[in-house]
C-alpha positions in Angstrom: 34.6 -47.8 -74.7 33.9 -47.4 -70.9 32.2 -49.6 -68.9 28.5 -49.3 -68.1 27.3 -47.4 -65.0 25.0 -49.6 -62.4 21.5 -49.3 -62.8 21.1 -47.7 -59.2 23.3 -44.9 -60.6 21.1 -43.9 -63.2 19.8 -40.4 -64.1 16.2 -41.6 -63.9 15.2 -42.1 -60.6 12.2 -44.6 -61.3 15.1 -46.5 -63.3 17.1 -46.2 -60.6 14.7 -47.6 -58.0 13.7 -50.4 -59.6 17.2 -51.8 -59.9 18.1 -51.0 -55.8 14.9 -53.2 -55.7 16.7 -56.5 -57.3 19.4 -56.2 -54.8 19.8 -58.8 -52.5 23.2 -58.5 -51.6 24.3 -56.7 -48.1 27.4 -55.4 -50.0 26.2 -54.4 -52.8 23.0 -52.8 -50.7 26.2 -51.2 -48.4 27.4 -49.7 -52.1 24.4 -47.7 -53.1 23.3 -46.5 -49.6 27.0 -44.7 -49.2 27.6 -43.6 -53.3 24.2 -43.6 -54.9 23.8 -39.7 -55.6 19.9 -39.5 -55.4 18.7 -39.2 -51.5 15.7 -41.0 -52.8 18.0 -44.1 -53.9 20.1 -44.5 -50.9 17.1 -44.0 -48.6 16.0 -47.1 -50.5 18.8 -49.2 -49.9 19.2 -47.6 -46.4 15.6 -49.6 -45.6 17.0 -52.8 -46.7 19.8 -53.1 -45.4 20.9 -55.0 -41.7 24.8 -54.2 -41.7 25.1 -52.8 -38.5 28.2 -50.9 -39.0 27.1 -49.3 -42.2 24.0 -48.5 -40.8 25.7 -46.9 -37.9 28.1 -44.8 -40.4 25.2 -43.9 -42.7 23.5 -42.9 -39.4 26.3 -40.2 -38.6 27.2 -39.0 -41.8 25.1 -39.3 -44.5 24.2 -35.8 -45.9 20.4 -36.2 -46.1 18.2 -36.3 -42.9 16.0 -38.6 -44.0 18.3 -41.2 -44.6 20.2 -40.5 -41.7 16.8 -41.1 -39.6 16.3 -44.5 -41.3 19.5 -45.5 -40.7 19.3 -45.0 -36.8 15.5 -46.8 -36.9 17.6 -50.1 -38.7 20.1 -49.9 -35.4 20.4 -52.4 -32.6 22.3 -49.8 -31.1 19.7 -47.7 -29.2 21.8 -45.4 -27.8 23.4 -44.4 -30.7 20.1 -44.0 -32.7 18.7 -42.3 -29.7 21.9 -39.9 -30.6 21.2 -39.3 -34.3 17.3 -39.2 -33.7 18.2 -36.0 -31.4 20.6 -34.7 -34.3 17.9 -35.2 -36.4 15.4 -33.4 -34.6 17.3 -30.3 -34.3 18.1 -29.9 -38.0 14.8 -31.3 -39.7 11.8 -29.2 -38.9 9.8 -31.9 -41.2 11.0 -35.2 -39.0 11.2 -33.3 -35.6 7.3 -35.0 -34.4 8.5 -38.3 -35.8 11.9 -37.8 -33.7 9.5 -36.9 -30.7 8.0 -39.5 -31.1 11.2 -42.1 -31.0 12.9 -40.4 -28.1 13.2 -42.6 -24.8 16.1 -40.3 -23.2 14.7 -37.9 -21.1 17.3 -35.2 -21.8 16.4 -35.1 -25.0 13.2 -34.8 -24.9 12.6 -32.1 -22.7 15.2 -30.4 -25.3 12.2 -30.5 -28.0 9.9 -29.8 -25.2 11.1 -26.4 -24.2 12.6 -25.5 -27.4 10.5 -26.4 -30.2 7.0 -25.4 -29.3 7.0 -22.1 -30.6 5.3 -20.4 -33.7 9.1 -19.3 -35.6 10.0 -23.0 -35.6 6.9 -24.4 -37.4 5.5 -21.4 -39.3 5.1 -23.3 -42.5 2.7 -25.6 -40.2 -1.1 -25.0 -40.5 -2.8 -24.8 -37.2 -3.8 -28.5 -37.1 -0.5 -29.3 -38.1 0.6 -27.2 -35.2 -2.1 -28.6 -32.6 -0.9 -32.5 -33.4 2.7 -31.5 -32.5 2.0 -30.0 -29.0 -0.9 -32.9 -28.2 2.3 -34.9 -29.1 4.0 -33.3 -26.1 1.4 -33.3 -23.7 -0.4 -36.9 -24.1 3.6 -37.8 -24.0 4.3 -36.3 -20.6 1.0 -37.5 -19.3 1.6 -41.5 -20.5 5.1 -41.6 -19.8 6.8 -41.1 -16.1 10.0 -38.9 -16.4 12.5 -38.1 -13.9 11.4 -34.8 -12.0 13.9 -32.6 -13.0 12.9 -32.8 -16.3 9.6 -31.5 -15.5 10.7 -28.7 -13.5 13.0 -28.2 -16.5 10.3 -28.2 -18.8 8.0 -25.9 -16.6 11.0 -23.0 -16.2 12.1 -22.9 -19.5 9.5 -23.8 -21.8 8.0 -21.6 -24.5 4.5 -22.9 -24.5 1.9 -22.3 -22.1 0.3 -26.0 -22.2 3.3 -28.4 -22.6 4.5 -26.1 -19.4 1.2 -26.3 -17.4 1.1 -30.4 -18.4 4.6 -30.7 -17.1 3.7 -28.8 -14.0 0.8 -31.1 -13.3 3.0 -34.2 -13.0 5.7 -32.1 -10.6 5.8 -33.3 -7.0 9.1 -32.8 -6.0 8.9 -30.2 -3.2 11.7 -28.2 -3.7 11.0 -27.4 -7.5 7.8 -26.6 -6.5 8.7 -24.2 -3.9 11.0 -22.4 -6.0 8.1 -22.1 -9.2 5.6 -20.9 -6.8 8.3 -18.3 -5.5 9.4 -17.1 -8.7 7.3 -18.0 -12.0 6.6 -14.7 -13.9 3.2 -16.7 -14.6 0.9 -16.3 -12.1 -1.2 -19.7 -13.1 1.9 -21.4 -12.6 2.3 -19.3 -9.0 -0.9 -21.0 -8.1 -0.7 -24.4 -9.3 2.6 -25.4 -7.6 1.4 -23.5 -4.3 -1.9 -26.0 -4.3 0.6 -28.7 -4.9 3.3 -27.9 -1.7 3.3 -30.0 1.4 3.5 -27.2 3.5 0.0 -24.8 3.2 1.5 -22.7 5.9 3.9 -21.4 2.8 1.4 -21.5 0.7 -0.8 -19.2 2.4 2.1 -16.6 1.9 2.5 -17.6 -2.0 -0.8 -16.5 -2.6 -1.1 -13.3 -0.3 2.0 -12.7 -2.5 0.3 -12.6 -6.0 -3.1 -11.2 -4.5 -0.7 -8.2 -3.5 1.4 -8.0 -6.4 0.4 -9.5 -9.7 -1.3 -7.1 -12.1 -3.4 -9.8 -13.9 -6.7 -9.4 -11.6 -7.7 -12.7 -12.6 -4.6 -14.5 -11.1 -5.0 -12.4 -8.3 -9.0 -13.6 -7.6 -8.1 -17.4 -8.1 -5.3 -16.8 -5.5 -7.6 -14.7 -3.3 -9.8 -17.6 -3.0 -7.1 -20.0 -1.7 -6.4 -17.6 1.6 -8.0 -19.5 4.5 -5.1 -17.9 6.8 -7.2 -15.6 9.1 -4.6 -13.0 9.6 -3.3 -12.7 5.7 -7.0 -12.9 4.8 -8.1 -9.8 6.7 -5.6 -7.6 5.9 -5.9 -8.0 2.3 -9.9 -7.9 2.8 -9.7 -4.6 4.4 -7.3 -2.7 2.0 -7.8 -4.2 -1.1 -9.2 -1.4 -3.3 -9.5 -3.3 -7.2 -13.1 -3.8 -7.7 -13.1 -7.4 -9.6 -10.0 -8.6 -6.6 -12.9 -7.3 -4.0 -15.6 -9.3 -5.3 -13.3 -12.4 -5.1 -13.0 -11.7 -0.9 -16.5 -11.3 -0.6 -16.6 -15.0 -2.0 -14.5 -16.0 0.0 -16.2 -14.6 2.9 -19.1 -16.0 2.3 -18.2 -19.5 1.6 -15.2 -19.9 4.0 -15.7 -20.1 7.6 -14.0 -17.8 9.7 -13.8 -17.1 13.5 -16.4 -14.4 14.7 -13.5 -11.9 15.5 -12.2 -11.9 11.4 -15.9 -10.7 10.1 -16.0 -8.0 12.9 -12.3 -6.7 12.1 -13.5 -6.4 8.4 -16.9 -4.8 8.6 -15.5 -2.6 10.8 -12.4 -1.5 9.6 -12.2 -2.2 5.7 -12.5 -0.2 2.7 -16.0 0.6 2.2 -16.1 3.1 -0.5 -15.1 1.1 -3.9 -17.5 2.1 -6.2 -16.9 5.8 -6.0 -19.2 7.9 -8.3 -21.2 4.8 -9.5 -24.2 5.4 -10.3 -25.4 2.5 -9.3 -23.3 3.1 -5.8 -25.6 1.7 -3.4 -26.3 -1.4 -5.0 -23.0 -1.9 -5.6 -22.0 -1.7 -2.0 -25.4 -3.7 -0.5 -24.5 -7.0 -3.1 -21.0 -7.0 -3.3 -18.9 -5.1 -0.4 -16.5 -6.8 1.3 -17.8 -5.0 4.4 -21.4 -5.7 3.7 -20.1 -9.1 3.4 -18.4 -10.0 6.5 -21.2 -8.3 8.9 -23.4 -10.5 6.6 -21.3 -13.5 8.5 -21.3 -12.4 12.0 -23.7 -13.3 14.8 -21.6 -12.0 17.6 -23.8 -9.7 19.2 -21.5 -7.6 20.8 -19.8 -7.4 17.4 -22.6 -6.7 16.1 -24.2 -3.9 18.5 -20.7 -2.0 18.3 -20.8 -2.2 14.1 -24.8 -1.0 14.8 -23.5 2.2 17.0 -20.5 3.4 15.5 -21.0 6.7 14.5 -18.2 6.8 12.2 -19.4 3.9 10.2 -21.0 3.2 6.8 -24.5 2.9 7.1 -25.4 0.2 5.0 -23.3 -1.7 7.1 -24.5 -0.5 10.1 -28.1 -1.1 9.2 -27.4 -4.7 8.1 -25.8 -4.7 11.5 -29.0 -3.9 13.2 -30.9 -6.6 11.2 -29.2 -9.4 12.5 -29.4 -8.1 16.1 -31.5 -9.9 18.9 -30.0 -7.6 22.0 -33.2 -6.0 22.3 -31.8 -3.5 25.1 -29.3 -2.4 22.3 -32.4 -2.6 19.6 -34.1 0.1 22.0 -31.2 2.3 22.2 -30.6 2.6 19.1 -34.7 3.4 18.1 -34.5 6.0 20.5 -31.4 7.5 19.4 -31.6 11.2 19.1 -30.0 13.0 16.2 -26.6 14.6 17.7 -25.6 11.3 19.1 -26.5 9.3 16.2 -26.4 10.9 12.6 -23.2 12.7 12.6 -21.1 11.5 9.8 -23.6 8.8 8.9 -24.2 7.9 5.3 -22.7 11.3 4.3 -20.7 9.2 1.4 -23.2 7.5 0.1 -25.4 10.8 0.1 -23.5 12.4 -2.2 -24.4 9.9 -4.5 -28.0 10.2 -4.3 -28.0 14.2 -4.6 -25.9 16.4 -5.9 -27.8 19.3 -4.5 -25.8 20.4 -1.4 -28.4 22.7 0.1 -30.8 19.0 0.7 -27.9 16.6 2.1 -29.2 17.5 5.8 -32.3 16.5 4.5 -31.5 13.3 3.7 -29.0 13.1 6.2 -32.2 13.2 8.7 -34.1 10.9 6.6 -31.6 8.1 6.1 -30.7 8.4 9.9 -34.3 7.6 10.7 -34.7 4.6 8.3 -31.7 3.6 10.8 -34.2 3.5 13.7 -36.7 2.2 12.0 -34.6 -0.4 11.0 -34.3 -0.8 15.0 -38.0 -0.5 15.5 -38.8 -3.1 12.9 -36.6 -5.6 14.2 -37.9 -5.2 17.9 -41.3 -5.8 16.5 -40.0 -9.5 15.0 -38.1 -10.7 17.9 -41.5 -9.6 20.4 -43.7 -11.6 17.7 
């Protein structure tokens, strides 16, 4: 007759469980957390026991990750456990947040930070599930201070957008920044670590860069509204053709001050002509020009009086030039202007847009020319009243 099997080993698990409960013994406790077959059973006796070196050997080697995890939470060693949490972590899906959670080594973390926030790791997650890991992340990074190479690390090589940005948010180091604002394929990220740099001279250039080259017009406005640089500013004002980028300068223009010189080198020089076969043209280029808006900004009235008499020019800008004139010797040229010297080439664009009918555009040419002078007229009348 063979001898009876141990309670702890039994088939049943309830059976099983209750007898790993009535053991007080370290020893016997060390038996059934190393032999008992059942995870459930050893996990048990794993939670009751305080022999450090079993616990340390059950932490490496046991088979079951569960079991392994409780071992290393039992450990006065904290390096080691900080060890088999990260083994954990990267071989249980199920106890990775509970890992994150216990992680104080700031290798390890950012590990889990880059690699584990994305949708093929926790597919069999619903979204709430999903939302609770990556808070997990952020409110970590934003309540604990880690060394700042692990948030550039974090913020180069990460897979989600908001771990990355939260990381980003608590960089500093100048260097790490420089480079991210150089060379992030995000433009957001581009933007962020430019605002962040000590030296605005560079960042002036970062986002002239991505206004320039990004094809996401929305990074490009944000960046477009940073440019304070007079020089990079009205370059990009007077070529820049993309109708949403355009409306960004004209904010710019008209909520950043610039010297009198910058307003007249746009409205005289820039890209008028950006709502091409609009039907709503004129408006278009009266409310939201960049042009329209930097003669909006001048009061240089020299500036002003060679925008008003430039043949050549638009004339909706010319006529707002001639509203904010107060040279009323210039005023009375230009309302006794005669035709030859005055409407040749004026408002030709913007005529084709009110009329398609050829044989008329002189017409209007000759009418639009004299709303010009008017304009002139009108204006000498305020200033005398």
């Amino acid at each position: 007759m063979g001898l009876l099997k141990p309670a702890w080993k039994s088939e049943n698990e309830k059976k099983a469980l209750k007898a790993v409960d009535k053991i007080t013994n370290q020893s016997e406790l060390v038996n059934v957390a190393r032999n008992a077959e059942k995870n459930s059973v050893r996990l048990v006796a794993v939670r009751r026991l305080t022999d450090q070196v079993a616990l340390a050997d059950i932490s490496k080697n046991d088979k079951n990750e569960y079991v392994r995890y409780n071992a290393a939470e039992r450990l006065t060693d904290k390096a080691l456990a900080q060890e088999v949490f990260f083994d954990v972590g990267k071989h249980s899906a199920n106890l990775r947040k509970c890992v994150v959670q216990r992680l104080t080594d700031p290798a390890a973390f950012a590990y889990f930070a880059k690699t584990y926030i994305h949708k093929d790791h926790y597919s069999e997650w619903d979204k709430k599930e999903e939302k609770e890991y990556r808070d997990m992340f952020v409110n970590k990074l934003n309540d604990v201070s880690f060394p700042q190479e692990v948030y550039a690390d974090i913020v180069n090589n990460g897979q989600d957008f908001f771990i990355r940005n939260t990381a980003l948010d608590r960089l500093s180091d100048q260097t790490a920044l420089i480079e991210i604002a150089k060379h992030s394929k995000i433009g957001d990220f581009q933007i962020t670590a430019a605002d962040k740099l000590n030296d605005k001279r560079f960042a002036q250039t970062i986002y002239a860069e991505i206004v320039k080259s990004d094809q996401y017009y929305g990074y490009r406005c944000e960046a477009i509204k940073r440019i304070t640089d007079p020089v990079v500013f009205s370059e990009i004002a007077k070529n820049e053709k993309d109708f949403e980028v355009r409306k960004g300068v004209v904010e710019q223009l008209l909520h950043h001050d610039f010297a009198q010189e910058v307003y007249a080198d746009i409205a005289k020089n820039g890209i008028v002509d950006h709502g091409v076969g609009h039907p709503n043209y004129i408006d278009l280029v009266k409310n939201t020009d960049v042009c329209m808006a930097a003669v909006s900004r001048l009061t240089d009235q020299a500036a002003l009086a060679d925008i008003a008499k430039d043949i050549t020019g638009d004339g909706w800008i010319r006529n707002t030039a001639v509203e904010k004139l107060t040279d009323k010797t210039v005023l009375d040229e230009i309302m006794n202007s005669s035709e030859k010297e005055f409407y040749t080439c004026l408002w030709k664009r913007t005529v084709r847009f009110l009329t398609a009918d050829e044989e008329h555009m002189d017409t209007a040419v000759k009418t639009l020319t004299a709303d010009l002078r008017e304009t002139a007229r009108k204006r000498l009348a305020e200033l005398k009243s």
